[in-house]
C-alpha positions in Angstrom: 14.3 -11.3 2.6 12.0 -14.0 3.0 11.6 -16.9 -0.3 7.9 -18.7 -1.3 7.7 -21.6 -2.7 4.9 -22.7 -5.0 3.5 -26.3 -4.8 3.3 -25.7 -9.1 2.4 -22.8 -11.4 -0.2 -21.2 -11.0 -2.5 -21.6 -14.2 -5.6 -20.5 -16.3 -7.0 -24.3 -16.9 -9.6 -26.2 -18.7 -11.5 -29.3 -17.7 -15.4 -30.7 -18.6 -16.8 -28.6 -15.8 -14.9 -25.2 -17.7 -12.4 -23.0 -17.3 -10.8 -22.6 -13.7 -8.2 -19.4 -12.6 -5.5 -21.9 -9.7 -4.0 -19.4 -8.2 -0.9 -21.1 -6.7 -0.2 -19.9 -2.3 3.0 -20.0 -0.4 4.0 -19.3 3.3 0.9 -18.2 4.3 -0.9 -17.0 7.7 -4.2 -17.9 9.0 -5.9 -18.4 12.4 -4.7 -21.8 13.0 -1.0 -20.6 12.6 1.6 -20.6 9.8 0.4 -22.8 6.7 2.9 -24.0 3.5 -0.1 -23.3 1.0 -3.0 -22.5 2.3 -6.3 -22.4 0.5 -8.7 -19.1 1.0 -11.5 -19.8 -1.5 -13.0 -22.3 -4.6 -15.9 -20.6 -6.5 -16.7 -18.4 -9.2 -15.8 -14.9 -9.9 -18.9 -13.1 -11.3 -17.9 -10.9 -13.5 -14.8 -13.2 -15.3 -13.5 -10.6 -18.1 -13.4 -7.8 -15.3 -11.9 -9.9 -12.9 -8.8 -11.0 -15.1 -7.9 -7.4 -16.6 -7.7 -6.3 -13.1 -5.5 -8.8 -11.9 -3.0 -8.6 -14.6 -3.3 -4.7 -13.8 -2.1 -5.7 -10.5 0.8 -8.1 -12.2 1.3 -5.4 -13.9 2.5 -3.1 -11.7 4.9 -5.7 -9.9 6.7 -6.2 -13.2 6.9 -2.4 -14.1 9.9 -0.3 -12.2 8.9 3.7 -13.5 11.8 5.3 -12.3 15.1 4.5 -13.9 13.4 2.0 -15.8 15.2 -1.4 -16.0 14.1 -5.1 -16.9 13.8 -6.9 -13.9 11.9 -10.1 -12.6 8.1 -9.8 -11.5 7.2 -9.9 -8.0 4.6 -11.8 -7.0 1.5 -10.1 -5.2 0.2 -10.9 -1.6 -3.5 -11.7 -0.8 -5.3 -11.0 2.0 -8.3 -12.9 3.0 -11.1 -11.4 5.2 -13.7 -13.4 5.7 -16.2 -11.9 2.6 -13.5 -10.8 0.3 -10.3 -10.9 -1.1 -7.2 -8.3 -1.8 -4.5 -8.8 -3.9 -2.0 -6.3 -3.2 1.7 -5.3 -5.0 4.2 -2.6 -5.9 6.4 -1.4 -8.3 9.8 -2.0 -8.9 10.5 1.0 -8.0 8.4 1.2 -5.2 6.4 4.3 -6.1 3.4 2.4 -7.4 1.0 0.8 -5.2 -2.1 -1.8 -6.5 -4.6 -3.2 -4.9 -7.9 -5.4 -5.8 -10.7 -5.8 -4.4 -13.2 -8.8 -5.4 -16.0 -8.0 -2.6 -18.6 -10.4 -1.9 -20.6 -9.6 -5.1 -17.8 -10.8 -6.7 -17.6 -13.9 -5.2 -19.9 -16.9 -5.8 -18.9 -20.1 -3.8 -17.4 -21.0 -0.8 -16.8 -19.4 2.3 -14.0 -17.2 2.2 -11.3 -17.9 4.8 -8.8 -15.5 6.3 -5.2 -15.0 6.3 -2.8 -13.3 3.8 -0.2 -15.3 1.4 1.8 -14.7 -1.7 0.4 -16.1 -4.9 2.5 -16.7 -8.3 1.8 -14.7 -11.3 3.9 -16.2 -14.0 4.6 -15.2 -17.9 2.2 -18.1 -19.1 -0.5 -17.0 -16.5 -0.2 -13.7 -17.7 -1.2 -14.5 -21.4 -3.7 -16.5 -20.5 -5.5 -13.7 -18.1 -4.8 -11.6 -21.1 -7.2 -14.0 -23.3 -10.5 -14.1 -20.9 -13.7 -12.1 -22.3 -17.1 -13.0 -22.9 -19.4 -14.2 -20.2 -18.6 -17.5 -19.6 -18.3 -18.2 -16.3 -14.7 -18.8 -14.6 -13.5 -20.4 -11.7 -11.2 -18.7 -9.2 -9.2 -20.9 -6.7 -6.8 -19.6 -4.1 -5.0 -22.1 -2.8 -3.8 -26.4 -3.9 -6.5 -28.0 -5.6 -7.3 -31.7 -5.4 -8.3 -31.9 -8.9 -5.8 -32.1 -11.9 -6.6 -30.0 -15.4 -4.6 -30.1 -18.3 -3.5 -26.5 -18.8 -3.0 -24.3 -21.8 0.3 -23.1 -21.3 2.0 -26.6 -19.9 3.5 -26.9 -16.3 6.8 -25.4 -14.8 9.3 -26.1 -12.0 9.0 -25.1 -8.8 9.7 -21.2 -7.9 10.8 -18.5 -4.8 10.0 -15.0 -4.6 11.3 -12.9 -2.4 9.6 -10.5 -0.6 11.8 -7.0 -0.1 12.2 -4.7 2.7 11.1 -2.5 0.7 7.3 -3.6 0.1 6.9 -3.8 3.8 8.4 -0.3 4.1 5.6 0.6 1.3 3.0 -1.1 2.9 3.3 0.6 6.3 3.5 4.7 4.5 1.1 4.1 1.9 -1.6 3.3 4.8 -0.4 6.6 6.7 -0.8 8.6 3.2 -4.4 7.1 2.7 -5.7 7.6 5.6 -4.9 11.3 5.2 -6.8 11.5 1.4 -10.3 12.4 1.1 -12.3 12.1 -2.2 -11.9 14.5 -4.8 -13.5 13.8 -8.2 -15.6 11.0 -9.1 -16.1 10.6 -13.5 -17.5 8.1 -15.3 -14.9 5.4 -16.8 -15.3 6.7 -20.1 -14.8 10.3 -19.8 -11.6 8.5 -17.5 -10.6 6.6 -20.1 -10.4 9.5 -22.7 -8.4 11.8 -20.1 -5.7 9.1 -19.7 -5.6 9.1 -23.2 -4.2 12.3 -23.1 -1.2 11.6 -20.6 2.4 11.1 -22.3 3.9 7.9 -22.1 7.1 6.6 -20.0 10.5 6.7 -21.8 13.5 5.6 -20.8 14.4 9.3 -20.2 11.9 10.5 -18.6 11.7 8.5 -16.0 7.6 9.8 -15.1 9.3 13.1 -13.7 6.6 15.6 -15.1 3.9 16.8 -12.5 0.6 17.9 -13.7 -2.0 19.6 -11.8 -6.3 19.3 -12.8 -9.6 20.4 -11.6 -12.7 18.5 -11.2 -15.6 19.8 -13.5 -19.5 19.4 -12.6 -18.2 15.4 -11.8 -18.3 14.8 -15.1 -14.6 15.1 -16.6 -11.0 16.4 -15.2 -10.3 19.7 -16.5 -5.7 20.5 -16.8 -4.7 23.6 -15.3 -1.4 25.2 -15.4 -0.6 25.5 -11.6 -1.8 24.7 -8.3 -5.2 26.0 -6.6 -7.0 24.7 -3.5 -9.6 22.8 -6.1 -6.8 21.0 -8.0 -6.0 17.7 -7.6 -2.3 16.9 -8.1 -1.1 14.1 -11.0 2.8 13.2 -9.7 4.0 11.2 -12.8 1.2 10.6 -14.6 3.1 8.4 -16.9 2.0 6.2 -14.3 -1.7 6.4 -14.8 -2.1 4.8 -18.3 -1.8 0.8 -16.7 -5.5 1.5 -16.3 -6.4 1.6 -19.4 -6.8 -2.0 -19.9 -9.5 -2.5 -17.2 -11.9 0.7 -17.7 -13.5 -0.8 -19.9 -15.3 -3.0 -17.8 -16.0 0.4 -15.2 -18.5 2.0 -14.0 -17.1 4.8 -12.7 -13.7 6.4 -11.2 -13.2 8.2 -8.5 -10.0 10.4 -7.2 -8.8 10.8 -3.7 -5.8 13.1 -2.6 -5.3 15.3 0.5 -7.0 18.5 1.2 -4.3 21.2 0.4 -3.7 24.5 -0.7 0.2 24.1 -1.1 1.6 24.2 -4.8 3.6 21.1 -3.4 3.4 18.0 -5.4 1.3 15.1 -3.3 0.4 11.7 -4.0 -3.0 10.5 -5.4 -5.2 7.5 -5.8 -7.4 6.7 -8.4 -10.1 3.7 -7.6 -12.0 2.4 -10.7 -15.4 1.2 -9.9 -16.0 -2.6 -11.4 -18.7 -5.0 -10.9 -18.3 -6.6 -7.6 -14.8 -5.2 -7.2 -12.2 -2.2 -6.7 -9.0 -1.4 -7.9 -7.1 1.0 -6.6 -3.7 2.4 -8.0 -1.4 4.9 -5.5 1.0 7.2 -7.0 3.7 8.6 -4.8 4.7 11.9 -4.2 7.1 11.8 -7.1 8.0 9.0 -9.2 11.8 9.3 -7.9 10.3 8.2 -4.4 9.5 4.8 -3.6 6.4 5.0 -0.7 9.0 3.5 1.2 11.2 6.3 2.0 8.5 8.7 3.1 9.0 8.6 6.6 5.4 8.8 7.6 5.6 6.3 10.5 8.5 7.5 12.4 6.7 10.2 14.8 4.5 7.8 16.0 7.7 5.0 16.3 9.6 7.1 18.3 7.3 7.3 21.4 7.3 4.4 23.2 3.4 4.4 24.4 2.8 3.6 20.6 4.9 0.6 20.9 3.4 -1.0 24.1 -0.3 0.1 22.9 0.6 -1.7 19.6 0.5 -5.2 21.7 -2.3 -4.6 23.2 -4.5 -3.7 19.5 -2.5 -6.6 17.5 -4.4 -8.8 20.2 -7.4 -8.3 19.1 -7.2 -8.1 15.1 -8.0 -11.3 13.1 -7.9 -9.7 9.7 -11.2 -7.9 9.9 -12.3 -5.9 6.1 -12.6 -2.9 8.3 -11.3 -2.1 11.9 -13.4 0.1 14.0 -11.2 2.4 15.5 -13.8 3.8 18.0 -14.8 -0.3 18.6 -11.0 -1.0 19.3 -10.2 2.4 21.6 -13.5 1.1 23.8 -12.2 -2.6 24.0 -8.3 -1.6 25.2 -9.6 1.7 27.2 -7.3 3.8 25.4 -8.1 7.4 23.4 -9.0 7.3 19.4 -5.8 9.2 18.9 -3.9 6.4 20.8 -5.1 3.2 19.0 -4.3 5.2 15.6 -0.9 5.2 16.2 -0.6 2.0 17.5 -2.2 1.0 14.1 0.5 3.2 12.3 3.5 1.1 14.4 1.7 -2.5 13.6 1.8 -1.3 9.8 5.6 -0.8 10.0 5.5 -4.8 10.2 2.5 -5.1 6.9 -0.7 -6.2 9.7 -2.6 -2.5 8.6 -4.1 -1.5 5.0 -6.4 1.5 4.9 -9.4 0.9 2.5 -10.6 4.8 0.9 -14.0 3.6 -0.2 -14.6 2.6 3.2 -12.4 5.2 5.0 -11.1 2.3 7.6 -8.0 0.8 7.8 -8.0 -3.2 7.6 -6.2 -6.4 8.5 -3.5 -8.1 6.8 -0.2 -10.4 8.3 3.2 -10.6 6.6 6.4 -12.9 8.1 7.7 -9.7 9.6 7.5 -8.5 13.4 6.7 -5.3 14.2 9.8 -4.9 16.7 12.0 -5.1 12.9 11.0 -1.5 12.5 14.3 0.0 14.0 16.0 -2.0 11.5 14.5 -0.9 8.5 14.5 2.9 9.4 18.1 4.2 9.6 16.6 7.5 11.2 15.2 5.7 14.1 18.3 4.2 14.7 20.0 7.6 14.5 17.4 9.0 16.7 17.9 6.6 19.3 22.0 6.5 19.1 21.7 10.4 19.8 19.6 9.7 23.1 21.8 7.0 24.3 24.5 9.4 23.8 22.8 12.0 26.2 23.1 14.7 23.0 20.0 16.1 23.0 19.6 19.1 25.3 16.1 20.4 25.8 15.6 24.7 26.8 11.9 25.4 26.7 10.8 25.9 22.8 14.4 24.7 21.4 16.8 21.7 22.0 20.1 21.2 21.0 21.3 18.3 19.4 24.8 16.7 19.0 28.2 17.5 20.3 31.1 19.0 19.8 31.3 21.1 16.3 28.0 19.2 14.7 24.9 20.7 17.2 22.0 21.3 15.2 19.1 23.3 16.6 15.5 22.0 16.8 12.8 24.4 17.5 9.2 24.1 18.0 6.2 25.6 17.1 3.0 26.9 18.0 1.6 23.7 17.3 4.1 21.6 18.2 5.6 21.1 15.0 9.7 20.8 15.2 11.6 21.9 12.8 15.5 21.2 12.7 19.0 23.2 11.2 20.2 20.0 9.2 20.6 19.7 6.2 17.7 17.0 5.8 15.2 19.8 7.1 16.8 22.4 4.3 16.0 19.8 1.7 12.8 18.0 2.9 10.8 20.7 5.1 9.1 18.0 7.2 7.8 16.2 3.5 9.2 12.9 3.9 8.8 12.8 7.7 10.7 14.0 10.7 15.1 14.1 10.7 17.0 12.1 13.0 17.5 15.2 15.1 13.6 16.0 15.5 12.7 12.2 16.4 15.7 12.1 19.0 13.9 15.5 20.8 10.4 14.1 20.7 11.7 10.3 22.2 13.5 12.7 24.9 10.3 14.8 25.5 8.0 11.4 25.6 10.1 10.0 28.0 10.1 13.1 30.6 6.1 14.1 30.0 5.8 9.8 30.9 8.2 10.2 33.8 6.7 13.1 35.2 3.2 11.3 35.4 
């Protein structure tokens, strides 16, 4: 757990040159090292009204917890910025929500923007006044301590720490594996998306957003429902979830779906990106709204070799939160294969530095107080994995391996393609769909290590 402290509240504010959105930075990273509150931009946002629904869509989300739904306190978003933009990123309570905005250059009239991610504070008080913005005139947006002083509308408040969970950085490294695997499937107009969502049921308390509904793009026009899974349809996992949108598509232009290519009548997670003047927002639905992105397990194949883990050194080296990585760019300037740098992107995730962008189908830059050698200790199946090596149970014969001693041996088998499946009860429940069992990753850290000894 790691606490921010704001320098004061951040504030919608008034003054004789108009109305100014402070939002308030803590612990953040930038290129000239660790900074208390650093400051990433002072300008206008160009399109005000759009700008402010879509942040508190993002607040939103942080203060909403979908699956056994329970008051709890708001967590404050991190921003990243890149150099000609900024994101402002969050998740739910529960951790099967993820948010993120995107105010591009377009949206952006003023300074330079700097780089480097932080935490800012999104307070009750802020939130009404975001609430309040419309109209055209113009507003302010500051990231970081200001020199000047405003008198604000809602008054000023103590001091505050957030804390960031495991759990977000757990998020942060599988939603980026999930995205990168999504390709687009339906782009509407807002209003025909607005009308859909209109049509969704609403979370209760019992419910808890466990319904699944399947649809099918028409003419890209409109989303048609259809009673069961096809190759064409597009998979809505708790669409209870959806509706937070509704308060921004009104300033759209357009809405677009992504999910992954698949024929299975499996439930997968989606994301919807609505189109806004100068900006994105993009909302990430997990595969079920009783699973956090955190527990999907995504990232542990590519942890368990350790080539991954020595390339990741080498590819950290050379980010410096770019808006889009070149993968091809980065493979040519470390001499390693495509397929190589990838995963060393999917083990610097595990530690927050990698985002994955679908409009712009490349993964990005981002830096949270975490290391990317804490991985082990926020994945209990690596650490089984590795405990079962160090115990010399894992016994390979060709095809198959046995794993464990004594009366507890489960049998791991491989495929065709190389896919292992396992005899525990994990594989029984899961079938591979929230990553590889402790019994798989011990085989493939055994294998890695003789195919790397026998070079």
């Amino acid at each position: 757990m790691h606490s921010y402290t704001y320098l004061q509240p951040s504030a919608v504010s008034e003054s004789a040159a108009g109305r100014t959105l402070a939002l308030e930075t803590s612990g953040g990273a930038t290129p000239a090292g660790e900074v208390a509150n650093p400051r990433f931009f002072h300008g206008f946002l160009t399109a005000p009204a759009a700008a402010a629904a879509a942040l508190l869509t993002v607040a939103d989300v942080a203060a909403t917890r979908h699956y056994q739904p329970a008051a709890s306190a708001s967590l404050d978003p991190a921003v990243t910025a890149d150099g000609d933009r900024l994101r402002m990123e969050s998740f739910s309570g529960c951790c099967g929500v993820y948010a993120r905005l995107d105010v591009l250059a377009p949206g952006l009239d003023g300074d330079d923007v700097g780089h480097g991610t932080t935490n800012v504070d999104i307070n009750s008080p802020l939130r009404r006044a975001l609430a309040r913005i419309g109209g055209l005139d113009p507003l302010q947006l500051t990231v970081g301590p200001d020199e000047l002083e405003f008198t604000t509308f809602d008054g000023r408040f103590v001091e505050k720490q957030v804390p960031l969970p495991g759990r977000w950085l757990r998020g942060f490294a599988e939603a980026q594996v999930l995205a990168a695997d999504f390709t687009l499937r339906a782009e509407i107009p807002a209003p025909e998306a607005f009308a859909f969502l209109r049509t969704l049921p609403r979370p209760t308390l019992r419910s808890s957003a466990r319904t699944t509904r399947w649809v099918v793009p028409v003419g890209g026009r409109t989303l048609r429902p259809t009673s069961r899974p096809s190759p064409d349809a597009v998979c809505l996992p708790g669409p209870e979830r959806l509706p937070v949108l509704q308060q921004v598509l009104r300033h759209a232009t357009a809405v677009r779906v992504y999910a992954p290519v698949r024929a299975e009548s499996d439930a997968a997670a989606v994301a919807w990106e609505v189109q806004l003047p100068g900006m994105r927002l993009t909302l990430m639905l997990s595969q079920n709204a009783s699973r956090g992105f955190s527990g999907e397990g995504g990232v542990l194949n590519d942890l368990a070799t350790g080539a991954a883990a020595d390339d990741a050194d080498l590819v950290s080296a050379l980010l410096a939160w770019e808006p889009r990585i070149d993968v091809a760019e980065l493979s040519r300037q470390v001499g390693l294969p495509a397929e190589r740098v990838r995963a060393a992107l999917t083990v610097l995730g595990t530690s927050g530095q990698i985002g994955y962008d679908l409009a712009e189908e490349a993964h990005f830059h981002r830096h949270l107080p975490f290391s990317a050698g804490g991985a082990e200790a926020r994945n209990p199946r690596l650490r089984g994995a590795r405990a079962l090596v160090a115990e010399g149970a894992v016994r390979l014969d060709g095809a198959l391996a046995r794993v464990g001693k004594g009366d507890h041996v489960h049998v791991v088998r491989a495929d065709d393609a190389g896919r292992l499946s396992c005899t525990c009860l994990w594989w029984a429940k899961y079938r591979g769909g929230r990553g590889p069992c402790r019994h798989a990753l011990a085989v493939s850290m055994v294998r890695d290590t003789t195919t790397r000894a026998a070079r």
